[in-house]
C-alpha positions as CSV (number, residue, x, y, z in Angstrom):
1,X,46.0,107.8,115.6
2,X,44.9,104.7,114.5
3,X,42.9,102.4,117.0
4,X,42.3,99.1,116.6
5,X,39.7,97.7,118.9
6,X,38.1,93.6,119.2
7,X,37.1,90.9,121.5
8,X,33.3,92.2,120.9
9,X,30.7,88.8,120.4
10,X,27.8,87.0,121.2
11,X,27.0,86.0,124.9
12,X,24.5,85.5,126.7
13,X,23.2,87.3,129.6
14,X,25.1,87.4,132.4
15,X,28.6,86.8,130.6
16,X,31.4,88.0,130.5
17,X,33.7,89.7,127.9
18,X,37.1,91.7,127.3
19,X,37.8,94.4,125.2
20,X,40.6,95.6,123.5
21,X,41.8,98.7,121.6
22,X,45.5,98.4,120.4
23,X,47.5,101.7,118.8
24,X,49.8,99.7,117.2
25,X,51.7,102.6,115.3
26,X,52.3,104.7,118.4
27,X,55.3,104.7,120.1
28,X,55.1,104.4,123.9
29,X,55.7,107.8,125.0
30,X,53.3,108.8,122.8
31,X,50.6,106.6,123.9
32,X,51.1,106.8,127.7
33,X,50.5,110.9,127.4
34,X,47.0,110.2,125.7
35,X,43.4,110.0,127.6
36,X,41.4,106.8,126.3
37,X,37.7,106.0,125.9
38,X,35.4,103.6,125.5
39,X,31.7,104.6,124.0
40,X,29.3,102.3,122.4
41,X,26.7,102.6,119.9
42,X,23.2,100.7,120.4
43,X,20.8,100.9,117.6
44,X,18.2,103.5,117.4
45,X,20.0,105.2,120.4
46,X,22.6,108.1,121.6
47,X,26.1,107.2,121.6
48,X,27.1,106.4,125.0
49,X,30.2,107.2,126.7
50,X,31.4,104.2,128.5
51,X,34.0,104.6,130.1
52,X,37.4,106.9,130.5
53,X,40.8,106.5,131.9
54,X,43.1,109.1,132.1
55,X,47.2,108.7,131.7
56,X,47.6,108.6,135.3
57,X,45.1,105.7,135.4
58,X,42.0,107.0,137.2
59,X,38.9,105.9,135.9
60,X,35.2,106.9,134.8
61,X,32.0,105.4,134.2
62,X,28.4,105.6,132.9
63,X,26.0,105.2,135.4
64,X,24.6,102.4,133.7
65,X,28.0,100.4,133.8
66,X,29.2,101.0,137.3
67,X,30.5,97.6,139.2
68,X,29.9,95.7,136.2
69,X,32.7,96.8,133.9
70,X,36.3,97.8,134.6
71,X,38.1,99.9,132.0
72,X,42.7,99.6,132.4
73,X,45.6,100.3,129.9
74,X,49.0,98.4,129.4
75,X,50.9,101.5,128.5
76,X,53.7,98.7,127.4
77,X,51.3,97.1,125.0
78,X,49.7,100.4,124.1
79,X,46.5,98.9,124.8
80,X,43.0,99.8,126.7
81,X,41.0,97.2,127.7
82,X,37.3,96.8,128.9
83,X,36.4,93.9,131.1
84,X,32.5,93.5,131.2
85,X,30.9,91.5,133.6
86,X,27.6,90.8,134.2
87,X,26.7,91.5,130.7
88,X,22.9,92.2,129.9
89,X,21.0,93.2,126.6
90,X,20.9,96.2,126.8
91,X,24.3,96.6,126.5
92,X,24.7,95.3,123.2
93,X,26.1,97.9,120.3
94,X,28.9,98.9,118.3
95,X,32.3,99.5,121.2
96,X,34.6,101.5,120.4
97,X,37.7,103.0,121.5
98,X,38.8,106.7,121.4
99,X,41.0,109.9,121.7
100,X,40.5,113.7,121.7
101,X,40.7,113.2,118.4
102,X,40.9,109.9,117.1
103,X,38.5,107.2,116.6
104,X,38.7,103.4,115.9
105,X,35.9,101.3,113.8
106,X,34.7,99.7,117.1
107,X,33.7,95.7,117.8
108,X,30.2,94.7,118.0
109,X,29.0,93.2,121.9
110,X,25.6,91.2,121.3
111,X,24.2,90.4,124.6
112,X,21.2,87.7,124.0
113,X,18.6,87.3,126.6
């Protein structure tokens, strides 16, 4: 499965951004039967599991990103988004999408203080 994610930046604390991950060369059936994540990557830490949403379109989130971030899918667009609100530094790091067994190259969120 290929996975294309962007909208990752530079903002400054407190800002806002939106995510994307498109699957552009799966067909909708396809895509609406798959689980999707988001995990990120800071440097010099653990990859992070962000946040999950499940083909029925219930949701899961770190500890960490609770009430700030909101994770949805457009089964139509075959598309997962990540709205993240409230943005601090230490959420900066590579953002990327995923399957059970797929992976996409990820966007990069810089959060300046």
């Amino acid at each position: 499965v290929q996975l294309q994610a962007s909208g990752g930046g530079l903002v400054q604390a407190g800002g806002s951004l939106r995510l994307s991950c498109q699957a552009p060369r799966l067909i909708f059936s396809t895509f609406r039967g798959i689980d999707m994540d988001w995990y990120r990557q800071a440097p010099g830490k653990e990859r992070e599991l962000v946040a999950s949403i499940s083909i029925s379109g219930s949701t899961k989130y770190a500890d960490s990103v609770r009430g700030r971030f909101t994770i949805s899918r457009d089964n139509s667009r075959k598309t997962v988004y990540l709205k993240m609100n409230s943005l601090k530094p230490d959420d900066t790091g590579l953002y990327y999408c995923s399957t059970s067994t797929s992976r996409g190259h990820g966007t990069l969120v810089t959060v300046s203080s």
